[in-house]
PyMOL CGO cylinders between C-alpha atoms (Angstrom):
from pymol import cmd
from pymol.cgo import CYLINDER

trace = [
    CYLINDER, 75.03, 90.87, 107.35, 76.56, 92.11, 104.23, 0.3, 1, 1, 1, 1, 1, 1,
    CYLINDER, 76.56, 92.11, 104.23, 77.39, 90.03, 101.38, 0.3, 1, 1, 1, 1, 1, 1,
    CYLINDER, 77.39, 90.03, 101.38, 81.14, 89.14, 101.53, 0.3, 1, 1, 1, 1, 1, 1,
    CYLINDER, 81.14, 89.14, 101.53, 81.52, 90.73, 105.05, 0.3, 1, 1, 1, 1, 1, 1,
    CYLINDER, 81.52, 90.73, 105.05, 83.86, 87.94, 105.41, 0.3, 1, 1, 1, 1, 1, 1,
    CYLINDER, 83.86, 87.94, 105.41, 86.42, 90.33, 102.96, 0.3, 1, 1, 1, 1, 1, 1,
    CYLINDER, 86.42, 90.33, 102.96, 86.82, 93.37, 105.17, 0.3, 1, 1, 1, 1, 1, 1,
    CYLINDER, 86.82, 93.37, 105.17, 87.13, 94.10, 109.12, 0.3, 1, 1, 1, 1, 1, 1,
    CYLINDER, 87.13, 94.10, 109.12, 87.93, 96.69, 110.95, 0.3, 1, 1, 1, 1, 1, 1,
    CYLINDER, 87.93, 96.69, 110.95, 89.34, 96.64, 114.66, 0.3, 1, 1, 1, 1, 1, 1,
    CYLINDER, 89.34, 96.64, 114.66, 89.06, 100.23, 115.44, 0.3, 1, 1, 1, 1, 1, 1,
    CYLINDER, 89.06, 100.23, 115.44, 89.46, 99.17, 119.44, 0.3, 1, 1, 1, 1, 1, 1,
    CYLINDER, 89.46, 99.17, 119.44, 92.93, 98.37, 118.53, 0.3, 1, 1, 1, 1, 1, 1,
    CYLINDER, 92.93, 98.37, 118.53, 95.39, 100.12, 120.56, 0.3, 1, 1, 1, 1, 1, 1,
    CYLINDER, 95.39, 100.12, 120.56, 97.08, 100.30, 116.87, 0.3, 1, 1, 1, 1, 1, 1,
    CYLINDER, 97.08, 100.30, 116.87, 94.46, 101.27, 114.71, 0.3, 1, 1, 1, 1, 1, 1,
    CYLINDER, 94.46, 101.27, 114.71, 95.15, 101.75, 112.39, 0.3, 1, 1, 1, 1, 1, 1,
    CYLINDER, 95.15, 101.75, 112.39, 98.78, 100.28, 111.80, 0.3, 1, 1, 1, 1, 1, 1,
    CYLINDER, 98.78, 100.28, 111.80, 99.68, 102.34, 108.75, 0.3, 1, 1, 1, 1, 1, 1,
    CYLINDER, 99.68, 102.34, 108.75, 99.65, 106.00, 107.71, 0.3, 1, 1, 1, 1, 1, 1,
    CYLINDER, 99.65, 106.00, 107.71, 96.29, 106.19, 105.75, 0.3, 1, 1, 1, 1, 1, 1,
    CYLINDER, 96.29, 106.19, 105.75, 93.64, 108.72, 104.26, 0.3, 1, 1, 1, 1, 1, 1,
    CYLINDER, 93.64, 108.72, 104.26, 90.58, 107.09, 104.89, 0.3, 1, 1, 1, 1, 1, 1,
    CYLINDER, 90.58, 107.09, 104.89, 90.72, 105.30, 107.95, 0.3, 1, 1, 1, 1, 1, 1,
    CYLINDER, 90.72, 105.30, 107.95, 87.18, 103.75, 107.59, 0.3, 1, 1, 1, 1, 1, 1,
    CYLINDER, 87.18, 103.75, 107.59, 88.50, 101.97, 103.88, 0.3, 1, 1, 1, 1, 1, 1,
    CYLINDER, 88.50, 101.97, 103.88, 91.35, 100.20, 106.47, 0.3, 1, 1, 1, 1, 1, 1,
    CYLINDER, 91.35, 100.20, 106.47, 90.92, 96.49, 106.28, 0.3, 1, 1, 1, 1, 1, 1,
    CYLINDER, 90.92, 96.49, 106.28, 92.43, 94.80, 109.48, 0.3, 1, 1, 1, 1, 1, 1,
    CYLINDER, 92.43, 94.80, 109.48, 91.49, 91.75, 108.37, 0.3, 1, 1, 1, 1, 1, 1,
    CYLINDER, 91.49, 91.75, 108.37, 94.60, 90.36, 107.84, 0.3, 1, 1, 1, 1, 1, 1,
    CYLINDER, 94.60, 90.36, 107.84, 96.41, 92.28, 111.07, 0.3, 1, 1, 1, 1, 1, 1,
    CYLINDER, 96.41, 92.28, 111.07, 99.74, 90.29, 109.75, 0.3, 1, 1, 1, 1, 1, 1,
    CYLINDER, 99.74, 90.29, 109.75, 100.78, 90.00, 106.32, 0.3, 1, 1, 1, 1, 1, 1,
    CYLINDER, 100.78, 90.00, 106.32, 100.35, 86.47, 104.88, 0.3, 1, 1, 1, 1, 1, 1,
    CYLINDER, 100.35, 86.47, 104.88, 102.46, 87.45, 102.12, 0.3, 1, 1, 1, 1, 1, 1,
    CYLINDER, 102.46, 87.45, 102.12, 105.04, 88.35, 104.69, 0.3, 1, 1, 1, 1, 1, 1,
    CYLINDER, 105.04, 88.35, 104.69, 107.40, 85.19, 103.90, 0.3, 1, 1, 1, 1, 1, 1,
    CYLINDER, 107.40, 85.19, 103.90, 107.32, 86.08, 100.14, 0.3, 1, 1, 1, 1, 1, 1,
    CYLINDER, 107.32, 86.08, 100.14, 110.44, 88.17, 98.97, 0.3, 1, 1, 1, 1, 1, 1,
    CYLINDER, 110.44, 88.17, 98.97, 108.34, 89.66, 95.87, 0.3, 1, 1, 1, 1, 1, 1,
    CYLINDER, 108.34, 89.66, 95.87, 104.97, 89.68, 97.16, 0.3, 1, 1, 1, 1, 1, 1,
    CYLINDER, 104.97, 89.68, 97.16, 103.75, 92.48, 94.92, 0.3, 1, 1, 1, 1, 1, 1,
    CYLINDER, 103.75, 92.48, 94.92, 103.56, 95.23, 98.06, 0.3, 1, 1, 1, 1, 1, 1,
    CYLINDER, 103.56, 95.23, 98.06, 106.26, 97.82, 98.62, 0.3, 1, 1, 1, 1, 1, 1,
    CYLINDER, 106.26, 97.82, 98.62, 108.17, 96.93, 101.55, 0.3, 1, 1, 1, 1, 1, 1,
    CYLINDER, 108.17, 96.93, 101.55, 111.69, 98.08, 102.39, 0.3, 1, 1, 1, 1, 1, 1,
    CYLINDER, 111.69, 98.08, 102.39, 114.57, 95.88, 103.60, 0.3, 1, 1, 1, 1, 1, 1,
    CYLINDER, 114.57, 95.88, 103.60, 116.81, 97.01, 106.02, 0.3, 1, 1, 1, 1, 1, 1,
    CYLINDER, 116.81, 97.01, 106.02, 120.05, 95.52, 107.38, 0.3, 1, 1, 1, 1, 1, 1,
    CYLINDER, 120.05, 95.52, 107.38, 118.24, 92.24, 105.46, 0.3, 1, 1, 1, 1, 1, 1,
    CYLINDER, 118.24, 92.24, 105.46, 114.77, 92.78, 107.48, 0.3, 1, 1, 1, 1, 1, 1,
    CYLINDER, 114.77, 92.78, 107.48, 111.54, 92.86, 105.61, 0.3, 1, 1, 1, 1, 1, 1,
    CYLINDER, 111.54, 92.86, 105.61, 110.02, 96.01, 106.58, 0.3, 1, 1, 1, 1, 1, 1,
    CYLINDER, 110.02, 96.01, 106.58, 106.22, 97.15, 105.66, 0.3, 1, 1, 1, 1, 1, 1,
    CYLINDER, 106.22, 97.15, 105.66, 105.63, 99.26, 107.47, 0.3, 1, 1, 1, 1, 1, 1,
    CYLINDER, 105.63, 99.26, 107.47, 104.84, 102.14, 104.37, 0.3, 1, 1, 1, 1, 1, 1,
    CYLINDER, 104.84, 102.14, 104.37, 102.79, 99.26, 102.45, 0.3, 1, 1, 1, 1, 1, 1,
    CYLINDER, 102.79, 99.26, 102.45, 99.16, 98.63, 103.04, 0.3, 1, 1, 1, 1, 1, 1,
    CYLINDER, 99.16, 98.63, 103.04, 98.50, 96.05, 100.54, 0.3, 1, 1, 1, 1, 1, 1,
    CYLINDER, 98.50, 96.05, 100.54, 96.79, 93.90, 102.64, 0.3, 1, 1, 1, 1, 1, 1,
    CYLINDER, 96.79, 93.90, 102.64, 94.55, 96.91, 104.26, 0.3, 1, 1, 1, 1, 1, 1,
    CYLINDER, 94.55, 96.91, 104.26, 92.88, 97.94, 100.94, 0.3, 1, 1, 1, 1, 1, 1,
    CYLINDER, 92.88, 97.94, 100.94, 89.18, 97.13, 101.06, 0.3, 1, 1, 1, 1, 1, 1,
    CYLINDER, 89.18, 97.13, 101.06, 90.19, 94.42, 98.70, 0.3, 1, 1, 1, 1, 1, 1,
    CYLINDER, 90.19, 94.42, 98.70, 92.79, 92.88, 100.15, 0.3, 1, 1, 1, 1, 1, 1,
    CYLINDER, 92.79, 92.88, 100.15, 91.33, 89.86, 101.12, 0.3, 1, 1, 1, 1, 1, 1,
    CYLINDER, 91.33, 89.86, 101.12, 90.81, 89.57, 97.01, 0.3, 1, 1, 1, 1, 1, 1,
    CYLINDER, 90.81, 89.57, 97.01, 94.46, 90.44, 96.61, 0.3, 1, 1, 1, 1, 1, 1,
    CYLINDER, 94.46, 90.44, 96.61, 96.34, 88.17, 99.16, 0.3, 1, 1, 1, 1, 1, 1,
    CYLINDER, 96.34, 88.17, 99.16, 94.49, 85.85, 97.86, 0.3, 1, 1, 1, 1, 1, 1,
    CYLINDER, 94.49, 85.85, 97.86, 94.98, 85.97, 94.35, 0.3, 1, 1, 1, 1, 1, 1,
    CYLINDER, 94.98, 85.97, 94.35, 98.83, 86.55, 95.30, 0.3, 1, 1, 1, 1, 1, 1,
    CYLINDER, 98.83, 86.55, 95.30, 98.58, 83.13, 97.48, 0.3, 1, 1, 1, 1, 1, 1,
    CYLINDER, 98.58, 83.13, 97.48, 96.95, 81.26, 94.56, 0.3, 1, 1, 1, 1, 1, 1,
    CYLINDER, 96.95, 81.26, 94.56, 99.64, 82.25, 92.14, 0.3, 1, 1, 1, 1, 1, 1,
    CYLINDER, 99.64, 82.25, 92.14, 102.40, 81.44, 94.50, 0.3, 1, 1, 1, 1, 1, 1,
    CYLINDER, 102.40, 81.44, 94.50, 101.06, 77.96, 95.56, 0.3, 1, 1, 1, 1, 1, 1,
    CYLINDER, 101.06, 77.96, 95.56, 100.38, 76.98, 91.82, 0.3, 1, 1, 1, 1, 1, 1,
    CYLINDER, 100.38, 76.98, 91.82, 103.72, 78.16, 90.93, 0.3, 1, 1, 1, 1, 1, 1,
    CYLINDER, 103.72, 78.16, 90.93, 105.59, 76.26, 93.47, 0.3, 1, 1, 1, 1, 1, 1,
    CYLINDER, 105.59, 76.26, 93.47, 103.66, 72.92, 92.25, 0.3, 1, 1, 1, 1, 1, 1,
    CYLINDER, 103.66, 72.92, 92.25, 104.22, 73.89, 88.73, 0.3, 1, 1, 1, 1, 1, 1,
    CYLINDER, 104.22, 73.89, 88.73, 100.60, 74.53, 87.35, 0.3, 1, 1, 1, 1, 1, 1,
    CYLINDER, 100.60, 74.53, 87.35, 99.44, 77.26, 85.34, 0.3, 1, 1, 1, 1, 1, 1,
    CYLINDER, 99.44, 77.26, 85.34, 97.93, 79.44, 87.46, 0.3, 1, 1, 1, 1, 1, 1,
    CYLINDER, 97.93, 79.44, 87.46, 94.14, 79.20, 85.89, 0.3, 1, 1, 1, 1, 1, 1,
    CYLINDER, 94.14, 79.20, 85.89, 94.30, 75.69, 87.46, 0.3, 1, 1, 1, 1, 1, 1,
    CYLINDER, 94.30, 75.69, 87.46, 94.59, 76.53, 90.72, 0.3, 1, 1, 1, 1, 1, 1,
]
cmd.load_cgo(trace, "trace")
């Protein structure tokens, strides 16, 4: 198995694969199939709000082959910044 496998999945026998306009369907990461970041207003993707409704449905930050590396990072920040720590002490 590859080292950090763990970062990237595909689910190409998803009746919605993939869930996003792309170009390269094989760099699609379906790893996270639902946004964790969903629940953050300014969760550095580029969703759209309509009638007050988070929609990302033209953002694929969390399907980039590093996504897992960017949610995460995003998470990190967010969770240190809500208990008031700098974020290198996370």
């Amino acid at each position: 198995m590859p080292e950090n496998s763990h970062r990237f999945f595909r689910n190409t026998a998803c009746a919605y694969f993939p869930c996003h306009e792309v170009d390269d369907e094989t760099q699609f990461n379906c790893l996270f199939c639902f946004c964790p970041l969903y629940w953050l207003e300014d969760c550095d993707g580029t969703p759209a709000f309509r009638g007050g409704v988070k929609d990302c449905t033209g953002c694929t930050l969390p399907h980039a082959p590093q996504g897992y590396d960017t949610v995460l990072a995003r998470l990190r920040r967010e969770f240190a910044r809500r208990a008031g720590r700098p974020d290198d002490e996370t």
